[in-house]
C-alpha positions in Angstrom: -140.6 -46.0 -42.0 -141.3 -42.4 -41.4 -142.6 -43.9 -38.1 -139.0 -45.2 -37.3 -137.2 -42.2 -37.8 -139.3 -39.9 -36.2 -139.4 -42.4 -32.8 -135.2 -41.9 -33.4 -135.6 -38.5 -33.2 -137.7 -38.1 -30.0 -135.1 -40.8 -28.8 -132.5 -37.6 -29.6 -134.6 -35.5 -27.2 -134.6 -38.2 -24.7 -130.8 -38.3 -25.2 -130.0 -34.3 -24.9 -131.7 -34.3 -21.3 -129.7 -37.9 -20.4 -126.7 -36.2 -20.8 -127.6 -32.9 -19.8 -128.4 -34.1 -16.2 -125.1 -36.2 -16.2 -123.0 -32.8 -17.6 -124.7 -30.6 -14.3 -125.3 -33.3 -11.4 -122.7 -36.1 -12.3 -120.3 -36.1 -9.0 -116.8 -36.7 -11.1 -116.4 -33.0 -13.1 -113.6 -34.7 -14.5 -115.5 -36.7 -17.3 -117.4 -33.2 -18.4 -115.8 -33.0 -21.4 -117.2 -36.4 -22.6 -120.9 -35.8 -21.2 -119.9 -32.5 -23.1 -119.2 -34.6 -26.5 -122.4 -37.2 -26.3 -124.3 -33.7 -26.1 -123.1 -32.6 -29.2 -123.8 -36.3 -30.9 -127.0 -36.0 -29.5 -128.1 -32.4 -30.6 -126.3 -32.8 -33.8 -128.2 -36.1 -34.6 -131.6 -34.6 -33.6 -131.1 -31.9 -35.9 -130.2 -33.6 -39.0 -133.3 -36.0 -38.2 -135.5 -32.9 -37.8 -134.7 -31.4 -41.0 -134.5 -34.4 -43.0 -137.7 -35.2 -41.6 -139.6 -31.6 -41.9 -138.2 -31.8 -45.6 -140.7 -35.0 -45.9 -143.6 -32.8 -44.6 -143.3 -34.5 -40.9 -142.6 -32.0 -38.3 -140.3 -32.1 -35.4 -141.3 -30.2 -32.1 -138.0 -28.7 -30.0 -139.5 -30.4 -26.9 -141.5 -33.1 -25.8 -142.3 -33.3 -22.0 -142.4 -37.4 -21.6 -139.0 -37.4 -23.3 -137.7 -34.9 -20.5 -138.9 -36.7 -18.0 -137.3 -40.0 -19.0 -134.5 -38.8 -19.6 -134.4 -36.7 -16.2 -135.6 -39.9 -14.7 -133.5 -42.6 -16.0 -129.9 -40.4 -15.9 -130.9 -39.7 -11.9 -131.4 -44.0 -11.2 -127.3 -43.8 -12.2 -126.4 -40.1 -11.1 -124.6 -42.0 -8.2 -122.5 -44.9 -9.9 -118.6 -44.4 -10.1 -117.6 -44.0 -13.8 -116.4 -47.4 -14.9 -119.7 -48.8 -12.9 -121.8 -46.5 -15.1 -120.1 -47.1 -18.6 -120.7 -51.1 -17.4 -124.4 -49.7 -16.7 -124.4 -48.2 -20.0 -122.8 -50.8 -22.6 -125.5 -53.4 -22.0 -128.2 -50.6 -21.8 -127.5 -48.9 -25.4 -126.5 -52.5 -27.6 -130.2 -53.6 -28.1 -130.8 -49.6 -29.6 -127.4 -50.2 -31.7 -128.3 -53.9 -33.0 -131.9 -52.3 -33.7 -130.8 -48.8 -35.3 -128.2 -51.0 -37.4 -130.7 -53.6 -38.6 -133.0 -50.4 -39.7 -130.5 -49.3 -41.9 -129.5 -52.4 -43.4 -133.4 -52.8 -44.4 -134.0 -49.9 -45.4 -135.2 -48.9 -49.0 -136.3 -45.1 -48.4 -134.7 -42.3 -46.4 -131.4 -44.5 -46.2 -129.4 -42.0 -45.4 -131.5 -40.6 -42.5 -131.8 -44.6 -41.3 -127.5 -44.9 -41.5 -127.3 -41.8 -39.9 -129.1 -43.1 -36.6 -127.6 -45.9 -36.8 -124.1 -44.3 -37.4 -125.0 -42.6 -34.3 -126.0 -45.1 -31.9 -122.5 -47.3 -33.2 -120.3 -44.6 -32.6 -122.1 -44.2 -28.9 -121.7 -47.9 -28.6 -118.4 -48.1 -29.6 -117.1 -44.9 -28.1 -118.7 -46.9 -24.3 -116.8 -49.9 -25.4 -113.6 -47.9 -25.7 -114.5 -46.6 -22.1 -114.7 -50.1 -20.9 -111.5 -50.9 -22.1 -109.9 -48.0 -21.0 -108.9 -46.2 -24.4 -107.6 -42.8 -23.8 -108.8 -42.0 -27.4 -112.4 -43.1 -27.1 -113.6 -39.6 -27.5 -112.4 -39.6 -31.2 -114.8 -42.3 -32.2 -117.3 -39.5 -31.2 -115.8 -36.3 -32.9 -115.4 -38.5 -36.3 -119.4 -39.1 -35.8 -119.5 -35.1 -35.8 -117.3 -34.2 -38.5 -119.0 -37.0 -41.0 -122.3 -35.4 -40.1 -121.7 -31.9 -39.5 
């Protein structure tokens, strides 16, 4: 189990770079303020895993070079798509993390709340690209309630 969470949390690191690339290369400056907001989901997840983890004796490092390179690599293959191609890109790309993360949680029997924090986390990404897809002005609010539960 301990296993689980600590693959979410190098998953956060993945995640932080992702968006980081998207927030300084992405052509459209207008959508800043969301690569902005996944960011903060991001870095605010990794750190509640880190400490809920380091408080189980497992340590977390700040880095790990193989996540920055996936990330670096994966966010520069869609660098070039127009916004509502990426968020199509993207909704297929994160469900099978969500249905996973999700099903973690419901089975969990230890560290529950670290396992329905990731998963809270990869639903309100999920949801906040399905709200993208559709349109929904408000879709950043499905990731600022993320941040205020957790922070």
């Amino acid at each position: 189990m301990i296993a689980q969470l600590y693959n979410a949390y190098l998953g956060e690191l993945y995640g932080i770079v992702f968006f980081k690339t998207f927030a300084e290369k992405y052509s459209d400056d207008s959508h800043n303020n969301k690569w902005q907001t996944l960011i903060k989901v991001e870095e605010l997840t990794a750190k509640c895993l880190k400490d809920g983890l380091e408080a189980l004796g497992h340590p977390c490092p700040g880095y790990d070079q193989e996540m920055e390179n996936k990330g670096l690599a994966d966010a520069n293959k869609w660098l070039a798509l127009p916004w509502q191609e990426l968020v199509d890109t993207m909704v297929p790309w994160v469900a099978p993390y969500q249905q996973r993360y999700q099903q973690q949680a419901d089975e969990a029997t230890e560290h529950r709340y670290l396992f329905t924090l990731v998963a809270d986390h990869e639903n309100a990404i999920y949801d906040y690209l399905l709200a993208e897809q559709r349109g929904d002005n408000s879709a950043l609010d499905i990731l600022t309630t993320f941040m205020n539960k957790y922070s």
